[in-house]
FIKEMI-263545 format. One record per residue (C-alpha): residue in one letter; residue number from 1; x, y, z negated. Coordinates in Angstrom, 3 decimals. Each point is the difference from the previous one (the first is absolute). Last residue first. Layout:
% FIKEMI-263545
res	n	X	Y	Z
A	NUM	X	Y	Z
...
***
This chain:
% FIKEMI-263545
res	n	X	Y	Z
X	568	-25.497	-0.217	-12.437
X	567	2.481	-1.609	1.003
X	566	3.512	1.184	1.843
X	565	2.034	-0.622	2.902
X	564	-2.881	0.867	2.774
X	563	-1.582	2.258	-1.684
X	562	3.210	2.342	-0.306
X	561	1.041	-0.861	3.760
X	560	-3.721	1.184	0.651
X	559	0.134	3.420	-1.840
X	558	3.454	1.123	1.790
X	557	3.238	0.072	-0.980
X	556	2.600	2.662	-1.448
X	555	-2.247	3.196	0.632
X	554	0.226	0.823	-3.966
X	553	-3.781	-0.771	-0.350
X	552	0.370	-3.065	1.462
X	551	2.697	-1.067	-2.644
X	550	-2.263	0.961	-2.446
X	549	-2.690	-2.463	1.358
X	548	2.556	-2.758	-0.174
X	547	0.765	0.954	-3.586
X	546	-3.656	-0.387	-0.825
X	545	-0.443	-3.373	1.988
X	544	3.303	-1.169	-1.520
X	543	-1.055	1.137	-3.976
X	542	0.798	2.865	-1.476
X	541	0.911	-0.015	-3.884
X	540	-1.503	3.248	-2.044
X	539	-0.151	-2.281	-3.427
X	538	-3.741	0.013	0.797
X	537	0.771	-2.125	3.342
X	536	2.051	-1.972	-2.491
X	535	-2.334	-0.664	-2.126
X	534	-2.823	-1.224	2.906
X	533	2.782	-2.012	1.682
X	532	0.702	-1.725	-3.492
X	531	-2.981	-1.143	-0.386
X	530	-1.213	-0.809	3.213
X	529	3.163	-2.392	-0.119
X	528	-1.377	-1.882	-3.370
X	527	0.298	0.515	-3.610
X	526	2.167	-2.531	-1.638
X	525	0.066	1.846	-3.504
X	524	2.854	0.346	-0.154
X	523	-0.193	1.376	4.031
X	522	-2.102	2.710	-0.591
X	521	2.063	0.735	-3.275
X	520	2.926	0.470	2.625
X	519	-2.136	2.256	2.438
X	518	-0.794	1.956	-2.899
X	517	4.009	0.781	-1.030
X	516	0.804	0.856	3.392
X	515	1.733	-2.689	2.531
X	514	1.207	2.130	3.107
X	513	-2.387	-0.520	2.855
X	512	1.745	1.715	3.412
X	511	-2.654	-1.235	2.821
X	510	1.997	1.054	3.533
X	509	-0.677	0.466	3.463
X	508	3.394	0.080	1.773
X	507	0.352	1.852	3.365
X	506	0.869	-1.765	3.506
X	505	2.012	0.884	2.982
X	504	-1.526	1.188	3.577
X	503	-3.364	0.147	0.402
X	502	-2.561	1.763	3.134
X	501	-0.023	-3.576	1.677
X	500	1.629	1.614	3.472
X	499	3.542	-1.410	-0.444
X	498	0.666	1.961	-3.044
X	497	2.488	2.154	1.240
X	496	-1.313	0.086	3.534
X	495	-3.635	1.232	-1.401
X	494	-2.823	-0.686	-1.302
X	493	-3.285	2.131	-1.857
X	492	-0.327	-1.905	-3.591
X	491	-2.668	1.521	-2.624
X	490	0.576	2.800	-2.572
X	489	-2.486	1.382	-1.934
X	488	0.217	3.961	-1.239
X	487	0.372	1.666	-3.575
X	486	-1.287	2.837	-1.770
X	485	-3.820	-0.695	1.392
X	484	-0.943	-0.849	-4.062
X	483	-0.802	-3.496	0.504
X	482	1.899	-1.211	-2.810
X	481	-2.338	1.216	-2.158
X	480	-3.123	-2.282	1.392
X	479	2.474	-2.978	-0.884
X	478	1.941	-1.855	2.917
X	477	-0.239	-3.518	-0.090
X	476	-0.673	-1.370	3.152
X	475	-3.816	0.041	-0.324
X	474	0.698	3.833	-0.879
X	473	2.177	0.597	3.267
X	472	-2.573	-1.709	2.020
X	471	-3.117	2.052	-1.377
X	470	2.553	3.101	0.538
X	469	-0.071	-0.424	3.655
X	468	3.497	-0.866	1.457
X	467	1.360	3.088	2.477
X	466	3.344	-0.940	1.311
X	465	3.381	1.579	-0.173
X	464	2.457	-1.168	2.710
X	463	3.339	-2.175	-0.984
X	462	2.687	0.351	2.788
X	461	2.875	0.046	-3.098
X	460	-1.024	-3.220	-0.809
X	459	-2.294	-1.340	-2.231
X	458	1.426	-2.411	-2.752
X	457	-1.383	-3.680	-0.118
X	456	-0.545	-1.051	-3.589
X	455	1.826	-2.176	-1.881
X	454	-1.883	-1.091	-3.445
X	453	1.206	-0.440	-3.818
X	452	-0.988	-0.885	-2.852
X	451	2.230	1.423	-3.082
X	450	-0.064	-1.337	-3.251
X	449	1.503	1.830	-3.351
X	448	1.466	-1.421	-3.804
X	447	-0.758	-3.482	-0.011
X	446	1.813	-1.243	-2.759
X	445	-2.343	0.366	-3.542
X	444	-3.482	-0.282	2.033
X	443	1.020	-3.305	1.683
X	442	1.809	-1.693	-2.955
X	441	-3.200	0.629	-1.925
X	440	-2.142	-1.461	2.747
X	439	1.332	-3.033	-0.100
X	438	1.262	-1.521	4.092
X	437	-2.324	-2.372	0.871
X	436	0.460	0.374	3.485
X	435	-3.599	1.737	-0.085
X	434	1.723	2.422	-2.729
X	433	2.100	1.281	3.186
X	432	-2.565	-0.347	2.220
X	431	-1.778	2.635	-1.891
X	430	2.879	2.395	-0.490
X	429	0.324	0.307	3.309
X	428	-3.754	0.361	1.250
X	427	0.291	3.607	-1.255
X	426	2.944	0.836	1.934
X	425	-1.892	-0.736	3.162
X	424	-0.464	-3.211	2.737
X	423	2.754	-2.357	-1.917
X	422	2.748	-1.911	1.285
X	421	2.908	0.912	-3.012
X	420	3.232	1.816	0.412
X	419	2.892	0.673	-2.440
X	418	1.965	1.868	-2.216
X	417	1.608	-0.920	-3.625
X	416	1.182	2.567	-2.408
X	415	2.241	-1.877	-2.970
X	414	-0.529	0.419	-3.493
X	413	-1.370	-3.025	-1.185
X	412	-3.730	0.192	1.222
X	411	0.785	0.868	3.384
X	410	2.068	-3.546	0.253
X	409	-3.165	-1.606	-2.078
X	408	-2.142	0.901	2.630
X	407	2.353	-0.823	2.999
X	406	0.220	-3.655	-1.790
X	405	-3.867	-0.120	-0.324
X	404	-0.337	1.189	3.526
X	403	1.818	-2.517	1.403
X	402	-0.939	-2.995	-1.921
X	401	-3.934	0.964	0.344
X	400	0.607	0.328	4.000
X	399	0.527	2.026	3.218
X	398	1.460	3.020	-1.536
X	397	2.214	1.536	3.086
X	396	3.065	1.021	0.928
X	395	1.167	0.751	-3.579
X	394	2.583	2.965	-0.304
X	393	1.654	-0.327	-3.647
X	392	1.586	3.839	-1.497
X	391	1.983	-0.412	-2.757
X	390	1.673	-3.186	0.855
X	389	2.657	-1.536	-3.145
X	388	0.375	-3.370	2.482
X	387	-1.844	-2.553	-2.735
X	386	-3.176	1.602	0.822
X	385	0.513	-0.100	3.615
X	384	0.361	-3.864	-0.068
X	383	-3.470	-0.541	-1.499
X	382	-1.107	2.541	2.608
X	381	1.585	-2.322	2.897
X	380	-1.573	-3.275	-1.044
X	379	-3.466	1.961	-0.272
X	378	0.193	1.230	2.980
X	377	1.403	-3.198	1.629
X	376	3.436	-1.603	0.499
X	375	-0.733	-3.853	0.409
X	374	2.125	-0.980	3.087
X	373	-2.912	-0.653	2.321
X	372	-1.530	3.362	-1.520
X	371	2.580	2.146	0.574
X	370	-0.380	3.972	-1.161
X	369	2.263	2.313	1.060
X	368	2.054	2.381	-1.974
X	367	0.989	3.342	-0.425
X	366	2.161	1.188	-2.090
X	365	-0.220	4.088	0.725
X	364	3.146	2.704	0.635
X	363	-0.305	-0.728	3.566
X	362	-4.016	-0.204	1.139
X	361	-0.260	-2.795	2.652
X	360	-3.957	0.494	1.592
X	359	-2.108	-3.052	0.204
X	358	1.231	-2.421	-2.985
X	357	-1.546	-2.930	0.706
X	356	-2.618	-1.041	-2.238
X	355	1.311	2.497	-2.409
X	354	1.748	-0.471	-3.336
X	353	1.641	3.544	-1.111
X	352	2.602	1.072	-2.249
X	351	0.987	4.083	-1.045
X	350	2.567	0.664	-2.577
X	349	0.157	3.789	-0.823
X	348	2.979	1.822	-0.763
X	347	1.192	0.681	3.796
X	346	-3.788	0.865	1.095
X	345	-2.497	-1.762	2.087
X	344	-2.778	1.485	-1.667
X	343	-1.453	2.291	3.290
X	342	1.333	-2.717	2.355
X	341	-2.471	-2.585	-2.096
X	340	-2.956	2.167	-0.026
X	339	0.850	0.537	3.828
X	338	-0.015	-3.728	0.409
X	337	-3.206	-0.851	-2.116
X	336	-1.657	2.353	2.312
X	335	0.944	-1.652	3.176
X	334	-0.601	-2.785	-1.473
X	333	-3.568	0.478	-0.144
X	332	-0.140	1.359	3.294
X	331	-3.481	-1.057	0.747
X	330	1.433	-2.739	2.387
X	329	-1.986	-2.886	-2.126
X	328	-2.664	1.787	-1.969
X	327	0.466	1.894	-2.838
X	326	1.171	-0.153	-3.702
X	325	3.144	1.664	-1.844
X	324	0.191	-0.403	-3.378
X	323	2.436	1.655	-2.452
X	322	0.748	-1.452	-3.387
X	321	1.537	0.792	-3.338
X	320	3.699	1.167	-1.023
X	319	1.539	3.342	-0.308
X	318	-1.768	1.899	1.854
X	317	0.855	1.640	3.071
X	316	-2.100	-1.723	2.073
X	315	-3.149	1.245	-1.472
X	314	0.714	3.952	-0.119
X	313	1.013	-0.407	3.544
X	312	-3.310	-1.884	1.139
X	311	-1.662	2.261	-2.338
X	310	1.598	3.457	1.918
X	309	-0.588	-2.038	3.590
X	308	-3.575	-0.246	-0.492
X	307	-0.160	3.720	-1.289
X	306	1.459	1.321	3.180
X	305	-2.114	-2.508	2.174
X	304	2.755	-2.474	1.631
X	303	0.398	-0.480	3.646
X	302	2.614	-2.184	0.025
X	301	2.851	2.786	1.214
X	300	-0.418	1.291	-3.332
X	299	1.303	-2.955	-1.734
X	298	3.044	-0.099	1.902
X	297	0.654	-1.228	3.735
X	296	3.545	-2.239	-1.473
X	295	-2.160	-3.643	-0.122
X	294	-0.721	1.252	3.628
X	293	3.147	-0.339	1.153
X	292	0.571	-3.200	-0.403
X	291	-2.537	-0.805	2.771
X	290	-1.478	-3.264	-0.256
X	289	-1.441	-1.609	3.141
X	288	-2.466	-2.805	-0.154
X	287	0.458	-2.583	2.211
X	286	-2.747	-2.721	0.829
X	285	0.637	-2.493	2.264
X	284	-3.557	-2.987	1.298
X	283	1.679	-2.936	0.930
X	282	-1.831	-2.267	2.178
X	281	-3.279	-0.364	2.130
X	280	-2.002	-1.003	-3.397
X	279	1.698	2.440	-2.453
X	278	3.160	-1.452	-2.452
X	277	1.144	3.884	-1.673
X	276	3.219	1.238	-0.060
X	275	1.062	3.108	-2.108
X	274	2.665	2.543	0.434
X	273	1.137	2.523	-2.640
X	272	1.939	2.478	2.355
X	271	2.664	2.142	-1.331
X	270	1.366	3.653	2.234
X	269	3.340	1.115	-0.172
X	268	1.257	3.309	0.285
X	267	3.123	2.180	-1.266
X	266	2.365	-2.328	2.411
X	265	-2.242	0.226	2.375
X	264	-3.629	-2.401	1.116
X	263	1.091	-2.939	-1.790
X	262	-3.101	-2.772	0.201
X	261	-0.334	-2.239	-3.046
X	260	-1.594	-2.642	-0.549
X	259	-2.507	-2.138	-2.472
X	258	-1.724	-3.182	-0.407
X	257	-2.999	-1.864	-0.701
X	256	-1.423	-3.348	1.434
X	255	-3.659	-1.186	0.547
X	254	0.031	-3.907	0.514
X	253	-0.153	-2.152	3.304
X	252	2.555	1.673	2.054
X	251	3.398	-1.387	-1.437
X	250	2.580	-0.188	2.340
X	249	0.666	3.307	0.170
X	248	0.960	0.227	-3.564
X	247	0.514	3.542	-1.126
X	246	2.805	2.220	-0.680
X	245	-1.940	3.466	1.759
X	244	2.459	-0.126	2.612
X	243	-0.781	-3.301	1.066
X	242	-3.962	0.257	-0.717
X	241	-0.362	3.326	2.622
X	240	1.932	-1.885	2.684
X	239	-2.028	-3.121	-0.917
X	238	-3.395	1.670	0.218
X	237	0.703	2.055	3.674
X	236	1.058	-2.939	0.947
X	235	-2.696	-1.980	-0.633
X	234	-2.446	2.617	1.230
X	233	1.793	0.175	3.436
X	232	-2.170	-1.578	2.314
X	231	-3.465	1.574	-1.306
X	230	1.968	3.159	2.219
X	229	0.022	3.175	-2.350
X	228	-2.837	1.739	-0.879
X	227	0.931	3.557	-1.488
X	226	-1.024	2.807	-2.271
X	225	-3.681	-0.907	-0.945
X	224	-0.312	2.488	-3.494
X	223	-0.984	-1.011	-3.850
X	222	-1.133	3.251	-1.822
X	221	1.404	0.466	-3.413
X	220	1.970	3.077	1.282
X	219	1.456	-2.023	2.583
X	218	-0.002	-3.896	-0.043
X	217	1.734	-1.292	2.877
X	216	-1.290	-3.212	2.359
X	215	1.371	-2.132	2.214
X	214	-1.739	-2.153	2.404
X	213	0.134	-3.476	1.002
X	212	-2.960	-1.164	2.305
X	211	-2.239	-3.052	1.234
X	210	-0.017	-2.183	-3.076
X	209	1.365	2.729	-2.401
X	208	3.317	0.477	-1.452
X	207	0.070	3.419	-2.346
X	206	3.283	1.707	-0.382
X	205	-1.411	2.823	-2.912
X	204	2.875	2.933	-0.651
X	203	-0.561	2.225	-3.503
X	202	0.806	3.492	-1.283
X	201	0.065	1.997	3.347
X	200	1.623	3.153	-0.110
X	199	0.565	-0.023	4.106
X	198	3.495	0.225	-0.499
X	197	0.182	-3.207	-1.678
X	196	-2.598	-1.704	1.774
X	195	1.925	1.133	3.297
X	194	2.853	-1.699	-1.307
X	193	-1.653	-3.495	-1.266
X	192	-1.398	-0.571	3.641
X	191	3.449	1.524	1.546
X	190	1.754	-2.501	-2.187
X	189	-2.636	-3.015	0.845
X	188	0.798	0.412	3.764
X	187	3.713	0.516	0.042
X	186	0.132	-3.768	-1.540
X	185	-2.734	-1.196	2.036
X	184	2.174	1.099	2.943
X	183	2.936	-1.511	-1.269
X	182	-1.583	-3.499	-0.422
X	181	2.529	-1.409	-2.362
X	180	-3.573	-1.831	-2.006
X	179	0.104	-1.882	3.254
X	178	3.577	-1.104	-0.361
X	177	-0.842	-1.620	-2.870
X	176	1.385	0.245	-4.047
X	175	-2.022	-1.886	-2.277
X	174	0.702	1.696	-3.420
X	173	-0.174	-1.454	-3.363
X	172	-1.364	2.744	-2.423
X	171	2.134	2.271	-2.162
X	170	-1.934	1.530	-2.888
X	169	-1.737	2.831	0.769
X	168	2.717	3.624	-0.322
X	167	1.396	2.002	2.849
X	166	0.002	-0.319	3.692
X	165	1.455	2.211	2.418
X	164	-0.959	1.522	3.040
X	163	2.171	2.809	1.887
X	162	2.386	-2.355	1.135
X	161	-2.381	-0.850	2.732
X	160	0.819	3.135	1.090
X	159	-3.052	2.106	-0.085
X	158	-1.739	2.571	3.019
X	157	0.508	-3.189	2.861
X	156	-3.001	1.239	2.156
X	155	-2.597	-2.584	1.032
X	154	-1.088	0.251	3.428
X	153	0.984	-3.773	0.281
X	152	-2.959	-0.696	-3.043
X	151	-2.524	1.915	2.075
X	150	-0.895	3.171	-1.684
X	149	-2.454	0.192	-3.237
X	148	2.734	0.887	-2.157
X	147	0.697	3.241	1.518
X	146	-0.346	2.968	-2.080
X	145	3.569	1.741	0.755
X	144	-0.961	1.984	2.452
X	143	-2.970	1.547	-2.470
X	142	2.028	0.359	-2.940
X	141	2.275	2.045	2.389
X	140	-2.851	1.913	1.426
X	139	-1.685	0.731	-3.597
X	138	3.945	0.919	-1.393
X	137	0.166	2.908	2.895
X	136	-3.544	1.367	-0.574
X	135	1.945	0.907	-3.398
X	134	3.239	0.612	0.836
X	133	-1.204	2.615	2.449
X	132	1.377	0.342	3.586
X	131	3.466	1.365	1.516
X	130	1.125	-1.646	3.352
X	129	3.519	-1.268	0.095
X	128	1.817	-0.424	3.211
X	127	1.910	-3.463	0.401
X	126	2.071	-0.915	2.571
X	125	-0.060	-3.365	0.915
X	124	1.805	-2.832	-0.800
X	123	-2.784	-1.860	-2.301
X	122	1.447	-0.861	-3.483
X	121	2.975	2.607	0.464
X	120	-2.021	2.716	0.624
X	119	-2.350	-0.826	-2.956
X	118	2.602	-0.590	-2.141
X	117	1.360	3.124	0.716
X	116	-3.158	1.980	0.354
X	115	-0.420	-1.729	-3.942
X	114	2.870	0.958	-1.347
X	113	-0.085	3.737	1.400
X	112	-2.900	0.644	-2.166
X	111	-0.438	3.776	1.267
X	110	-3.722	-0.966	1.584
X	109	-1.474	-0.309	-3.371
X	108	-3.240	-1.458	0.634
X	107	0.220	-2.342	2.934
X	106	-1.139	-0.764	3.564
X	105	2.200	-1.011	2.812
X	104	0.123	1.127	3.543
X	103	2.690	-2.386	1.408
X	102	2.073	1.264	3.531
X	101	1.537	-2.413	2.136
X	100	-3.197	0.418	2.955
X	99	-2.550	1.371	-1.846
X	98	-1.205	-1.816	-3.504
X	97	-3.049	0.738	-2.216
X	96	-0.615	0.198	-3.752
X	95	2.585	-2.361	-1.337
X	94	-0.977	-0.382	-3.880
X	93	2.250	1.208	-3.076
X	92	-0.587	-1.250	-3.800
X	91	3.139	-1.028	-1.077
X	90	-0.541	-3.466	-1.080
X	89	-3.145	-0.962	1.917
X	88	0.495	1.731	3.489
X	87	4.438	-1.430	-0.256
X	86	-1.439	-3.714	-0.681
X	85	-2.893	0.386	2.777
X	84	3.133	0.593	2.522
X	83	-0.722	3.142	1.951
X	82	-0.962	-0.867	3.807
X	81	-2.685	-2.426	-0.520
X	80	-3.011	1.689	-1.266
X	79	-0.584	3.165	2.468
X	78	-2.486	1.994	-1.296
X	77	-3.016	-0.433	1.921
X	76	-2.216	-2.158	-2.976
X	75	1.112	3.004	-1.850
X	74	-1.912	2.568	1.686
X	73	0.846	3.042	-1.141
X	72	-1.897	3.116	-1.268
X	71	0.022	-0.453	-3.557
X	70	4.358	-0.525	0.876
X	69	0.074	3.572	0.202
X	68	3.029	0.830	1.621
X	67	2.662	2.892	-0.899
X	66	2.690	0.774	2.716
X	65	3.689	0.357	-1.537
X	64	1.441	3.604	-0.805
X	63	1.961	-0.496	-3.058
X	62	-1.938	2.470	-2.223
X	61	-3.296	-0.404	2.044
X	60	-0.205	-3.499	0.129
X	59	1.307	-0.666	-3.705
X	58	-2.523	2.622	-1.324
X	57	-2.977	-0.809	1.804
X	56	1.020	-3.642	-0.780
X	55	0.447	0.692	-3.916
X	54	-3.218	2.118	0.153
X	53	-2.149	-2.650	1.171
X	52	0.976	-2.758	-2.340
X	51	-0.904	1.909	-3.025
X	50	2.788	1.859	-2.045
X	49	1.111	0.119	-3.824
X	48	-2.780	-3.294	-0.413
X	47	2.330	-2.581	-1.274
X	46	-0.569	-2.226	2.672
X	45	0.321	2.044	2.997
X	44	3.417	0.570	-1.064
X	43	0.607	-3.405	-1.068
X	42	-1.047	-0.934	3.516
X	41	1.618	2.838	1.873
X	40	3.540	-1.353	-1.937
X	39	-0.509	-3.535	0.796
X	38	-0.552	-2.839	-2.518
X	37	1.246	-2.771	-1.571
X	36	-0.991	0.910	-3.488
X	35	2.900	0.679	-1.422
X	34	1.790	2.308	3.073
X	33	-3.487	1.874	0.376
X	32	0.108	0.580	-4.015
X	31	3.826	1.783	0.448
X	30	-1.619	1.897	2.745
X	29	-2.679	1.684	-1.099
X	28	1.985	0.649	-3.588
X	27	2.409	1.763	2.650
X	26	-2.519	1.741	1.976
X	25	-1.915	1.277	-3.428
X	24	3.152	1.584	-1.351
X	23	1.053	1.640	3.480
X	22	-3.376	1.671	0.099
X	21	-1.938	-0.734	2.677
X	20	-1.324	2.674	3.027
X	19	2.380	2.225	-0.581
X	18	1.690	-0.013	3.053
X	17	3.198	-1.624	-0.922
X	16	-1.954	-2.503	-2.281
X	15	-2.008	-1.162	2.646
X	14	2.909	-0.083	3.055
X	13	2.287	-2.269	-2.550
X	12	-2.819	-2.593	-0.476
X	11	-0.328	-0.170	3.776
X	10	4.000	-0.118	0.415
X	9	-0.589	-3.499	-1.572
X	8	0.935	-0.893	-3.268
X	7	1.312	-3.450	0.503
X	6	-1.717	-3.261	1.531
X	5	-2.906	-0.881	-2.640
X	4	-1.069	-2.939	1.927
X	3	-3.877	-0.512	1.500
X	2	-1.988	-2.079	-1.821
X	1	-1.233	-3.173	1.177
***
């Protein structure tokens, strides 16, 4: 968790005093810390005015405090026990050695009285701080904190149990045991679902297995071991995660969906779409984790092309027609779709979606979930929309004629109508959509731009250049004028930050198609998906394997991530 704002420490003062920040910059530097739940240093760092390095050469030798490297530290020697894990997490301070009464303790800004006071008072020693750099800092703290593979009594208490709370599903009779109680199993599943949190992980696997239980994150699109609990405690570990998710413990036979919420602050909270699954040796829990925040990234935070993102703008603010969005499952899809729908949400505009659930609450947007058992589907819902004065309709998905026929004919009569479709490419789109059965006519005159898209997995900082033959580069895709020696390959190196697999983060491939006038007589005249990808590679459109190889030409990933997500 994020450290706490605290008050403008003597620090920020010192800076501006000596001319080393401008009074200006310190105060907007602080006012964001105090939103976003951070530290001074951290915003500091942050927003680039000084690296980590020079804030703790500067705070050591201005007040006088030793200066540590913490690169050269063993952090399986630090000891764990004496600072309360609560205190490491939230304000970011770790007990570097202890003689006799007297605490060494590391930390950034080493004139936050709060925190030696809390400190002091937490442990009943005397505390000395020792100045070291916010940066390696954060690693060591993410590090102490990364425990979910420790024996369930080793479990730290970082959550009250208050800290969960359940929104939304429909309420579900509840069998209430002492077993499901289990305290331990309680602390247990936070710390699993709070390291996946500050990990960045987008999905948790609990997978029963004859001889094992393990527990799995998904990272980057990569699926990681993380723990194996006891085999004992699998039911438990279900039921606790079923009772706050507002599902029926009882019932183990069929797959169930729900959704919670964990409160990390009063400015954070994190939602979890949670799915069961029947499996042989039990019940096989998956959570995905939805991250408000990143509905609020922006569209250049995707990874949009300049002109990708200047038709994707040009598109969406039209008046009425309709916007496709097609990928893979956990392609970000509605990620995009999100950020579209931040970048419209405006006071005079009326904005209604029907999703299957709603993943990320958007205020200032009607959103509403579909229901099957009670009879609300996509199609139920649009029929409603039409009658609610919408201008802008988010579909979750097209699955069927009825669907798409009523999201047709709501792009047809004025209103502009997003959604996602499965489909391999933009091309492909507009072929399943006559495959449905939907007329071609209707299809050329609504459709206005599709966008396929792909996640990629984003080198990190560590990333070394690499020598790739030009044979390779030109069965990759790269044209003999691309090769012109004015740019270098990238390939993954490792480090701490990225846990030795040479990515951290991911980067959006993207297929921008807007609907020209020849791709629409293509389609009049039912031409197929070759068709239209031929035109539109002459109207200048990119497909994925050609915006993946940009993307490698920038530095951003490197040539196998790009042939791994794409086809060529």
């Amino acid at each position: 968790m994020a450290a706490n704002p605290g008050t403008f420490s003597a620090l920020g003062r010192a800076l501006v005093q000596q001319g080393r920040l401008v009074q200006a910059d310190a105060t907007a530097i602080h006012v964001e810390a105090a939103k976003g739940g951070l530290s001074f240093v951290q915003q500091l760092v942050a927003s680039r005015k000084l690296s980590a390095r020079e804030v703790s050469q500067f705070a050591a030798g201005t007040f006088g405090y030793p200066l540590l490297d913490l690169a050269a530290v063993d952090t399986d020697q630090l000891p764990l026990n004496l600072i309360d894990a609560k205190i490491v997490a939230n304000h970011r301070v770790i007990a570097l050695a202890k003689r006799g009464n007297r605490l060494f303790v590391g930390m950034s800004d080493p004139t936050n009285e709060q925190v030696m006071q809390e400190v002091k008072f937490a442990t009943g020693m005397t505390t000395e701080p020792v100045v070291v750099e916010d940066d390696k800092l954060g690693l060591v703290v993410k590090r102490l904190t990364e425990s979910s593979g420790r024996a369930l009594d080793a479990v730290t208490e970082d959550v009250d149990l208050s800290g969960i709370e359940v929104t939304d599903g429909d309420a579900q009779p509840e069998v209430v045991t002492e077993e499901i109680d289990d305290a331990p199993v309680v602390k247990y599943v936070q710390k699993i679902l709070l390291d996946a949190i500050n990990g960045g992980a987008s999905d948790i696997h609990f997978e029963p297995y004859e001889k094992f239980y393990r527990i799995r994150y998904r990272q980057d699109g990569v699926l990681y071991d993380i723990a194996q609990p006891p085999l004992a405690i699998k039911e438990k570990i279900a039921s606790r995660i079923k009772v706050v998710s507002k599902l029926d413990i009882s019932e183990k036979r069929v797959p169930q969906d729900g959704r919670m919420k964990m409160v990390l602050s009063k400015t954070r909270a994190i939602d979890f779409r949670v799915s069961t699954l029947p499996t042989l040796h039990g019940e096989k829990i998956c959570m995905r984790i939805l991250d408000p925040s990143s509905a609020t990234l922006g569209i250049d935070a995707l990874g949009y092309d300049p002109d990708q993102k200047e038709a994707l703008m040009h598109a969406i603010s039209r008046p009425y027609g309709m916007v496709l969005v097609t990928g893979p499952t956990g392609s970000g899809k509605t990620v995009s779709l999100y950020t579209c729908l931040n970048i419209l949400n405006k006071p005079g505009i009326n904005i209604s979606t029907a999703e299957d659930p709603a993943e990320i609450n958007l205020p200032g947007i009607n959103q509403v979930n579909m229901n099957d058992k009670a009879g609300l589907s996509f199609s139920v819902a649009l029929k409603a929309f039409l009658r609610q004065d919408p201008d802008i309709i988010m579909v979750g998905e097209i699955r069927d004629l009825e669907t798409g026929e009523i999201a047709i004919k709501a792009a047809q009569t004025g209103h502009l109508v997003l959604s996602t479709l499965h489909t391999n490419d933009a091309p492909t789109t507009l072929s399943r959509l006559m495959n449905m059965g939907i007329a071609p006519f209707n299809i050329a005159s609504s459709v206005i731009l599709i966008t396929a898209q792909r996640l990629a997995r984003r080198l990190c900082a560590c990333k070394r250049p690499v020598d790739i033959p030009p044979e390779a580069l030109k069965r990759a895709g790269f044209r003999d004028e691309d090769l012109d020696g004015g740019w270098q390959t990238y390939g993954p190196a490792g480090c701490e930050v990225c846990k030795n697999t040479g990515y951290k983060g991911r980067v959006g491939i993207y297929q921008v198609m807007p609907i020209s006038e020849e791709i629409e007589r293509i389609i009049m005249k039912n031409g197929t998906a070759i068709d239209v990808a031929d035109q539109a590679q002459r109207d200048g459109v990119r497909d994925l394997r050609q915006s993946g190889l940009l993307k490698v030409k920038k530095g951003l990933t490197s040539l196998e991530e790009v042939e791994a997500v794409t086809n060529e």
